[in-house]
Every structure is written in C-alpha cells, then in structure tokens.
N, C-alpha and C positions, 0 to 999 in steps of 0.2 A: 495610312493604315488601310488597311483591306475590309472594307466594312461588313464582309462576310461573317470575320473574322472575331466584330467587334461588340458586344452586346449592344451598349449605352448607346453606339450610332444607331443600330439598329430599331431599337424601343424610340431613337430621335424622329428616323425616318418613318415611322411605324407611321406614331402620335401626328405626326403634321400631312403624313396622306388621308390618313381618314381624319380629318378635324371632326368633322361635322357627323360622323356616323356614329351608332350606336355602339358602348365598349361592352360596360360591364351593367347587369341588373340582378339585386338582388331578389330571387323568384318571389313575382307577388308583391315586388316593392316600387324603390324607385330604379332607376335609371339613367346611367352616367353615360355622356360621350364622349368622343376620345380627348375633346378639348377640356372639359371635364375633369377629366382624368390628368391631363397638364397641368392645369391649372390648380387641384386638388397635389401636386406631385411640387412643383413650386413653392406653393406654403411651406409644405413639410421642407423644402430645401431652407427656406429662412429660418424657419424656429431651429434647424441642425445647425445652422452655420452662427445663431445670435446665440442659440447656446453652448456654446464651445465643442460640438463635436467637429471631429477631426477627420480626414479621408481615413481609413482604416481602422476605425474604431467600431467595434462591433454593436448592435441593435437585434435585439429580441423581439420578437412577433410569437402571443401564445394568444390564440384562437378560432372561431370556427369560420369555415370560407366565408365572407361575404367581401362589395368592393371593395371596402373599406383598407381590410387587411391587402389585397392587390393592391390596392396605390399604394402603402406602405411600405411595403415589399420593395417596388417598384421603385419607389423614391428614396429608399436607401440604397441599392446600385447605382442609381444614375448619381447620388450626390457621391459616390466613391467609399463608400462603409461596407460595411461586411456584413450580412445578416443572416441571422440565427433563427432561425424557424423552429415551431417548438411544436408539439401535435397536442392539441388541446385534450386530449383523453389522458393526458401524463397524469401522475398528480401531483399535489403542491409540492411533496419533497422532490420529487423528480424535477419541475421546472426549476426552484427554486438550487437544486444542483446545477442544470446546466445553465440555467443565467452566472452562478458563482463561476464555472466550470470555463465559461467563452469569455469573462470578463467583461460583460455587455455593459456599454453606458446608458440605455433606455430600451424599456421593457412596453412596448405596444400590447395589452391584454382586452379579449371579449368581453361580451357582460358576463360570461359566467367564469371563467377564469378569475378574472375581479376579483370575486367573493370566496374564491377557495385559496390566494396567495396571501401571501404573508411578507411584508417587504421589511419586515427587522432582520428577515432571514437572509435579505439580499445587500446585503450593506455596499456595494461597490458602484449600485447603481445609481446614475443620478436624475432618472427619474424615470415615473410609470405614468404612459398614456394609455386612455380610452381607447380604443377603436375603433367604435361607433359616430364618435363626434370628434374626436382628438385634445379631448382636455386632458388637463392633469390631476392626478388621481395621486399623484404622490410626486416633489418636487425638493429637491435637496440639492439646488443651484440659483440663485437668484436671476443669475441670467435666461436658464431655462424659464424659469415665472415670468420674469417680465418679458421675454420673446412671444410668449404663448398668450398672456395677456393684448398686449400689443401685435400679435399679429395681421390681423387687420389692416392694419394702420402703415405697419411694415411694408407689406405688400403692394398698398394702394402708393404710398411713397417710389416705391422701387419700380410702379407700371402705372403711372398717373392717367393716362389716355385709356390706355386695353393691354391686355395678355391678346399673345397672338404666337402665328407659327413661326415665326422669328427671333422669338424671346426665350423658345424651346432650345437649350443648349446642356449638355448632360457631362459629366467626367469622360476621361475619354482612358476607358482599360484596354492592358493587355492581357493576352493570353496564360498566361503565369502567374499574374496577379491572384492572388485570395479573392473570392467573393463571396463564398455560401461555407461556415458551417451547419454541419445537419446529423443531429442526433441520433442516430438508430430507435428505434425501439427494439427488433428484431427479436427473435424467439429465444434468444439464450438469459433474456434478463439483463444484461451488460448493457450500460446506452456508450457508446463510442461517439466522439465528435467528428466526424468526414468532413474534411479540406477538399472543399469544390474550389478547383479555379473556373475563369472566365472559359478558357479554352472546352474546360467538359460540358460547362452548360451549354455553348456554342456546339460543340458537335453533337449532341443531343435535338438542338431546336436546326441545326441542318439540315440533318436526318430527316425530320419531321417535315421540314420546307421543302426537300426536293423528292423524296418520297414517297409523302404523304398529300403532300398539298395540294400539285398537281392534282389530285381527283376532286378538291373541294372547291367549293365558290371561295372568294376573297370574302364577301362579309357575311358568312353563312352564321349560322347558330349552333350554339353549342350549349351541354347543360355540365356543367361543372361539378362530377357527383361525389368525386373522390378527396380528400383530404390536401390541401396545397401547401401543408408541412410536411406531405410524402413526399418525394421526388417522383414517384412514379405519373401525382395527380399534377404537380408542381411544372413539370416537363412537358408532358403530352396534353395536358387537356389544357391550364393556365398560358404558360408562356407561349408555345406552339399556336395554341387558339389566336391570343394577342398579335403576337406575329405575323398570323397570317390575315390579321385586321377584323378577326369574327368578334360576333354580340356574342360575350358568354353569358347565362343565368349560373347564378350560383344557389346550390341549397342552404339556406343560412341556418337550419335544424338539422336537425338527426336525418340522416335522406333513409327513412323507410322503404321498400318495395312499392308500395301504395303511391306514396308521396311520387318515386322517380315514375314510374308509369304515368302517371298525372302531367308530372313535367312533359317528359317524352311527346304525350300526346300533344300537349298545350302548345312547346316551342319547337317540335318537330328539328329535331338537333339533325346535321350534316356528317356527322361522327360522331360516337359512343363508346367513350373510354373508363373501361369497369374491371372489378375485381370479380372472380368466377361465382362468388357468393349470390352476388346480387341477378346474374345473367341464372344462375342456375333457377333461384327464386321464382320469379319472372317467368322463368319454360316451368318449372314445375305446377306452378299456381293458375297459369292461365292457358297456356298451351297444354300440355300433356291430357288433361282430361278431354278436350276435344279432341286430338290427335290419335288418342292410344282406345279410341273405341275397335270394337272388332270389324264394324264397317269400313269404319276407314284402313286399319291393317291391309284387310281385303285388296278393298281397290288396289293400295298399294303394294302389290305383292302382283297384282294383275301387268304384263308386261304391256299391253297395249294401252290400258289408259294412265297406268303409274307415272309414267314424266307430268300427267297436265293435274291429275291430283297433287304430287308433291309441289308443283307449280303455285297450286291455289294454298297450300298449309304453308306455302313460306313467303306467302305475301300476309298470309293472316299472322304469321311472328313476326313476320314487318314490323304491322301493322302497330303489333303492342309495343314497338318501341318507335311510334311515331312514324314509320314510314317513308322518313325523308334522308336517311344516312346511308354513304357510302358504305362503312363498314362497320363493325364491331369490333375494337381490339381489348385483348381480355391480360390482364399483366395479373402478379403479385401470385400469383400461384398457376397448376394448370385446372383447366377446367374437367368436371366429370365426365367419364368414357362414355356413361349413357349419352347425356346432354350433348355433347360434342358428338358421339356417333351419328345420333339422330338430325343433327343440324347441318352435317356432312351431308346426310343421304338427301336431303330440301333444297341442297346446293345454297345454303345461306349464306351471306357473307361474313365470316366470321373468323377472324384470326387470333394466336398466342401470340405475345411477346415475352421475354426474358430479361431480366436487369436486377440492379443493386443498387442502393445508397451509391455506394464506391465506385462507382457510372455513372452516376448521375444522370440517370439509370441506367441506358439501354445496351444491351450486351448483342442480344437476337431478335430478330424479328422477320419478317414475309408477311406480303400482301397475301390477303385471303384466297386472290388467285394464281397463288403462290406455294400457298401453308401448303403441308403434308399433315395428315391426323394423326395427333399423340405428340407433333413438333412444336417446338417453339422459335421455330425461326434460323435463318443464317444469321452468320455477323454484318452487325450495320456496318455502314460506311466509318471507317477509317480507324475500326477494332479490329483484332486476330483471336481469332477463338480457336484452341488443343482442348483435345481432352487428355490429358494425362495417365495413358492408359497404352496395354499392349497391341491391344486391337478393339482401337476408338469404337469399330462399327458393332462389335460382340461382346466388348468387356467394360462396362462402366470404370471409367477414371472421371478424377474432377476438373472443370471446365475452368480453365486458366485462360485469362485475357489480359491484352493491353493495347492501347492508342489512346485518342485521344480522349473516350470519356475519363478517363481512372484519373482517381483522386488523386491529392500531392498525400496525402498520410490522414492517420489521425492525433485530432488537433492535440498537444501533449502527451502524447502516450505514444513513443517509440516503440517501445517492447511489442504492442498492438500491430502498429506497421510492419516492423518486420515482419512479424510473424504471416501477416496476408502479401507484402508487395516485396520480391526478390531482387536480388540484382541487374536480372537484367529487363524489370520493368512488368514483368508478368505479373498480374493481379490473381491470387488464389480464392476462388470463392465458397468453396467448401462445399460445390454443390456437386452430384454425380449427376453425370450421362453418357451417352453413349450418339456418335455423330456419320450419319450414311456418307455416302460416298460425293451426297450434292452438297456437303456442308449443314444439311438441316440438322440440327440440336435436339436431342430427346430427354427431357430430364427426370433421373429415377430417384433421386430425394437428396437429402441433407447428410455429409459425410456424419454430423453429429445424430441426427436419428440412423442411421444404419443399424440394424440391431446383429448379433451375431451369433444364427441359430446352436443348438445343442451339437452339429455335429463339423461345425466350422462352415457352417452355407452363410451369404449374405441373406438379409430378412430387410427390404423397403417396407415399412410400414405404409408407406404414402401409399403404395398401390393397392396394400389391402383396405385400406380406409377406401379408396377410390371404391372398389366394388361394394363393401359394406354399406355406403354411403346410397347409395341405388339399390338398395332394398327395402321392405316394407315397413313401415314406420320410422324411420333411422334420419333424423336430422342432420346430425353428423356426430364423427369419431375419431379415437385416438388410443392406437395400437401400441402398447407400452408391453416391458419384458419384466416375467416374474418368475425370478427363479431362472428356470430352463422352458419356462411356458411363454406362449404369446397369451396375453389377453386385451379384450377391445373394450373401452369403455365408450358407452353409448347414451347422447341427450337424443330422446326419442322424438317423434313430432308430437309434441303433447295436442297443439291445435286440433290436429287431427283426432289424435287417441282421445279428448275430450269430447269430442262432435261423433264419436262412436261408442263409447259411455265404455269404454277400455278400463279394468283396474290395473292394478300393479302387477298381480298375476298374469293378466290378459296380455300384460306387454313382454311377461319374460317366458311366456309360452311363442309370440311374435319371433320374440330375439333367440330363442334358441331354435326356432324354424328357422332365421334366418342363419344363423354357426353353422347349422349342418348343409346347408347347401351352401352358404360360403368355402366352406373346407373342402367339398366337393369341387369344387370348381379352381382349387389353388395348388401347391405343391405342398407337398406331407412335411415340410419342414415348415413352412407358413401356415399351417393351421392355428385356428383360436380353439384355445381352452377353455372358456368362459366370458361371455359378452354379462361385465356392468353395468347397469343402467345408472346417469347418470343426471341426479334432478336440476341441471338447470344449464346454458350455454355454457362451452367452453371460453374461458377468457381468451382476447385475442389481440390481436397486434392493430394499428389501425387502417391497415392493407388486408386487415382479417384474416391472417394464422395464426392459428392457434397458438398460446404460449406451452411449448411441448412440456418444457423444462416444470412446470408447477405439477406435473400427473405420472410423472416419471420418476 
C-alpha cells in the first residue's frame, strides 16, 4: 500500500521518527513525547482488544482539547474502530443522542462532561472512560473491568524488557474504509452524522503536508486553539501538526482572547489556525487603538515614508501573536472587511480558507502570497469546485464539489444524503459565491439565510452584519426579515459601553447613528429598519456562528 495513501502507516512512521521529541503538552501542564504517546496508545489497544471491542466498532470521545483526548482519538484509528468525536458544548441530550445515534461501544468523557451525562440514557454502551486518567466511570462488561483493572499487568506481560520503535505496529486501512463519524452542529439546529473515510482525512493531511509544511520546521510549535471535535481544528491544527512531528500545546479551558495571546507569546507557535472571531478580538483590543491614531493614519498616507511605517505596525501584530509563524489561516467563517482590509494594506500574512464537515474539511484555500481580498481560496489538491451559476464571475450560484475530501453519506439517514451528494458525485453545499477567472472563491452567504427583498432582489445578510459589525459600539449581529423589512439585531460591546458609563438610551442613540449611515452606504433594498439591541451574545456553533435559526 502506498503509505501516502494510508493513515495508521503514517501516525506509524510518524511516532518512531520522533521517539524522543516532544508531542503533545497540555498549556501549563505536563508534557508527553511521542514515545509517550505510543506507549499511552498501546494500553488503550489492550484494554480495546481484552474488552471485546472489535475493528469497526464505534468509540465516543465528548471533551475538551487536551493530550489525553489525542491519544484516544489516536488509539482508536490505529486499533481499526471508528470514532465519533462529540463537541463538548453539546448538551447532555445532544450527546447522549448521538452516542445512541453511532451505536458507540465506549464513551471517553472530560471532567466536566462527566457530570452533565447521564448513562441510563445510554443503554448500549458498554462503558464510560475518564479522559484525564482513563479509569472507569461506568462499566457493564466484566471483561472491560478486569482489562482496566489489570492493565498494568497486561502490558508489562505483553513487553516484559521495554516498549520501543518496533513494537509500534497499527491496523493497516484503506481508503474506503469508515473511520470518523462527525456530528455537525451547524446553524440549522439538525446534528447529521458525516461518514469520513480514511481516503478524506488523508487528502486533507496531504494538502496540509505538501502545501503547507514545506514552509514550516519539522518540530516547530504549535498552539491548539480550536475545538478537535471540529474538523476544521481536528484537521489542520491536530493531525496536520502531528504529522508534520510538531510539539502542540493545547488549551485545556475555555481559550479566552487573553489566555490565546498569553499562549502565543509564551510558545511562540510556527502557524495559527483560528476562527475570524478570535483574530478579529485580538486586532481590535490590541492593535487598532495604537494603529488608528491620527498620527499614524498620517504617516501612513505619506507616499514616501508609508511602506517602512506599515513595515514597523506589522511586525508589531506579529508580535501579538508571538512572532514566530509563517502564517495565519482563518477558516469557519470569513473574516471582517475592516480587519482584513487593514491587514492587507501591512502586507500581513494572513490567509482564508473554505470547508465543511462533509470535506473533512477543506474545500479552498491559497497561501497568503496567494490570497486575493474578500477570497477564500482555489480548490485544494484533488477537489473540483463550480459554482452553479450562469455567470460564476457575476451571479452567485452554490459552490458544488467533489474528489477526494467528500464524505461516503450521512450516517443513517439517506433522505439527508441524497438531498446534498448527486449522482454524479457532486457534493452540494448550500453555500453561494461567486468565482474570477483564476478559480479564487468568493463567498456571499448561506442558500438558507438568503433573504428575499420586497421587490424580488437578493438580500446577503452576512454582508450587511459585515459592515454593521465595524461600527461603533457593535459587537456583533444578525440581520433577520420582518414582515417586508430588514431589521439588525445587535449585542452591543457592553465592555466598552460600561467603561463610558453609556445607558440604554446612550446605546440606541449609537445604534441608530450607526442605521443611518449604514443604509447610506448599502443598496435601498438592503436597508435596516430598526437596529435591536440585544442583551447578551448570540448563541453559537463551536466554530462560532451564530445559530441563525433561534432569532429568525
């Protein structure tokens, strides 16, 4: 077999060229290396195999990054199982559906998952591990008990001298084989199970390896900020990372703004893979108030010393994000016109990408010295991307793909698949854009939020949130249809409005300065008729969009 080709060789070859190098740490904790990580991946093969699981039998993992959940992960591929990754923001009916849902034989949960499940609910399971430590927390196989009791003993038995690079031996998949269901949460409320095979994950960590890697060191750093029940974090920052032999840190809490800048500075990561929220955060809280004084405008506006100023402001946003990465790639949504405008003009490095669940993830993408502003990228290596449209470059149609990321279906639910994967392989994603003449991807919002003005125009809400979102006080928002009107509802930046002693009044005097020059600035069919003020965040998905479907 083609070990390009193969995952489990690959994670083989991985583990036994860096024995000895640093894998996984969790920020601020301890510290696993990659023999470590073998050798942590091995147990769990004994207590799978003394407990009767079986290659294809599915395995649940519900919690938050740390290494723990990686080897787990890890050690059910290479033992030949299927695993079902759960996003630890679900809640307990949610999880405790899709463990019922994937027919999962054991349920790996965090510490705080732990305490919000309920396993009377889960009757098929036959048993819930810790994550932290890997004990049992609920056990309804005796073999499981005494596997886990005795494993120790097992192990020492089975490698009486040492573990070493030779004893590292893994299932050996193909391309077609199942290996990942993966829930959605996605904006519509519906969670759908996606049938990843081996094949999609492999051309995702390809992509990555010949790509991407080439600019990185082999054991560089990396900070693990995003969610490794997404695929988007699961893909590009986890496996990718691993692959390419890097020390990830993982945030094993809530990764605040605060917290990732912290990190950033401290492990000075070689790449930075985030969702727009956090990058926007970030420019707005630490850059922008230096940057947007009138002095510096100035300068910058000055033809002759403007290139060695914007020079000096874009080593200082380096900076804040440690200084030491090649690039920035920004997935799960696009990022704001201001923020992007601005960070174009500094020559930053800073790229979009584009994907889905049902890719596993990656759809588009281009290197930063690449991107176009407003894109999201060409098709990666060994996808086809149309837009379904009369004139791709002028008329938004939806971005239809297929190769080798796209899932085999989802898991029990035909009616679902058809409705997204056709006949002849084309994946529908329900997304509009519009694509130039070099193949770069421009995307103008969700077939499902399209609203459709009073006089038959299209209405993107996404674009007008975009602008409203770069206005004063406006944390962010969501352009909903009422009646024959548009109206915006807005969580305002309280932070701010509190640190200016703002009432209630003070803010819907703000927000309707900002309606009227927003409408100014848009087309007479996209106008707002009344900006909401909305007391607290929008709930959101855990790639952070918004869930549209609960304000609509």
């Amino acid at each position: 077999m083609n070990i390009e080709n193969s995952f489990n060789a690959q994670i083989q070859e991985c583990i036994k060229k860096n024995w000895d190098n640093d894998a996984l740490t969790d920020y601020k904790g301890a510290t696993l290396q990659y023999h470590d990580v073998a050798r942590k991946i091995e147990k769990l093969h004994i207590l799978f195999e003394n407990s009767g699981i079986e290659k294809g039998d599915k395995i649940a993992l519900c919690g938050r990054n740390s290494s723990c959940w990686a080897v787990a992960f890890l050690a059910t591929l290479s033992y030949g199982a299927v695993v079902v990754p759960i996003q630890h923001e679900f809640t307990a009916d949610q999880i405790h559906h899709i463990v019922n849902h994937s027919e999962a034989k054991l349920l790996f949960v965090g510490d705080i998952v732990s305490t919000t499940i309920n396993a009377d609910e889960m009757p098929g399971l036959e048993g819930i591990i810790y994550i932290p430590d890997y004990s049992l927390i609920v056990s309804r196989s005796e073999k499981l008990t005494y596997a886990r009791e005795n494993l120790n003993a097992m192990f020492g038995k089975k490698y009486p001298k040492y573990f070493h690079q030779e004893h590292v031996e893994y299932h050996i998949d193909k391309p077609e084989d199942l290996a990942m269901i993966n829930y959605t949460s996605g904006t519509t409320g519906f969670s759908k199970g996606v049938m990843l095979p081996y094949r999609a994950i492999m051309g995702n960590i390809n992509f990555c390896m010949n790509r991407l890697g080439i600019y990185l060191p082999d054991n560089g750093n990396m900070v693990c900020i995003l969610p490794m029940a997404h695929m988007y974090g699961l893909a590009v920052e986890f496996l990718f990372g691993f692959f390419k032999g890097m020390h990830l840190f993982f945030l094993t809490r809530l990764p605040s703004p605060s917290l990732i800048a912290e990190a950033f500075t401290t492990v000075k990561p070689c790449l930075i893979v985030a969702v727009p929220l956090i990058i926007d955060k970030i420019i707005r809280k630490h850059v922008f108030p230096i940057v947007q004084t009138n002095r510096v405008r100035l300068l910058m506006n000055m033809p002759v010393i403007s290139k060695v100023v914007k020079q000096k402001i874009c080593e200082q946003v380096k900076a804040a994000f440690g200084g030491n990465f090649y690039q920035i790639i920004v997935g799960g949504a696009a990022l704001n016109k201001e923020v992007e405008a601005f960070l174009h003009a500094i020559d930053f490095p800073i790229t979009v990408g584009y994907g889905t669940t049902e890719c596993a993830p990656l759809i588009t993408y281009s290197d930063y010295q690449d991107c176009k502003p407003m894109s999201c990228g060409t098709a990666v290596d060994g996808m086809e991307v149309r837009i379904a449209s009369s004139d791709p470059e002028e008329i938004p149609g939806e971005i239809i793909t297929r190769g080798d990321n796209v899932m085999l279906g989802y898991y029990k639910n035909q009616e679902a698949t058809n409705a997204v994967l056709d006949e002849e392989g084309w994946y529908h994603t329900g997304d509009l854009a519009t694509m130039d003449e070099d193949g770069h991807v421009f995307i103008r919002g969700r077939i499902k939020n399209m609203l459709l003005g009073a006089n038959g125009q299209n209405v993107y809400p996404e674009e007008i949130e975009d602008k409203l979102n770069s206005m004063a006080m406006v944390s962010e928002s969501v352009v909903i249809q009422h009646g024959e009107k548009l109206v915006a509802l807005v969580y305002p930046d309280m932070e701010e409005a509190k640190s200016m002693g703002f009432t209630q009044e003070d803010l819907m005097s703000v927000m309707e300065q900002n309606r009227l020059e927003l409408n100014a600035s848009i087309p007479h069919f996209c106008k707002i008729s009344e900006i909401r003020l909305h007391d607290k965040e929008f709930a959101k998905t855990p790639k952070k969009s918004i869930k549209r479907y609960l304000y609509t």
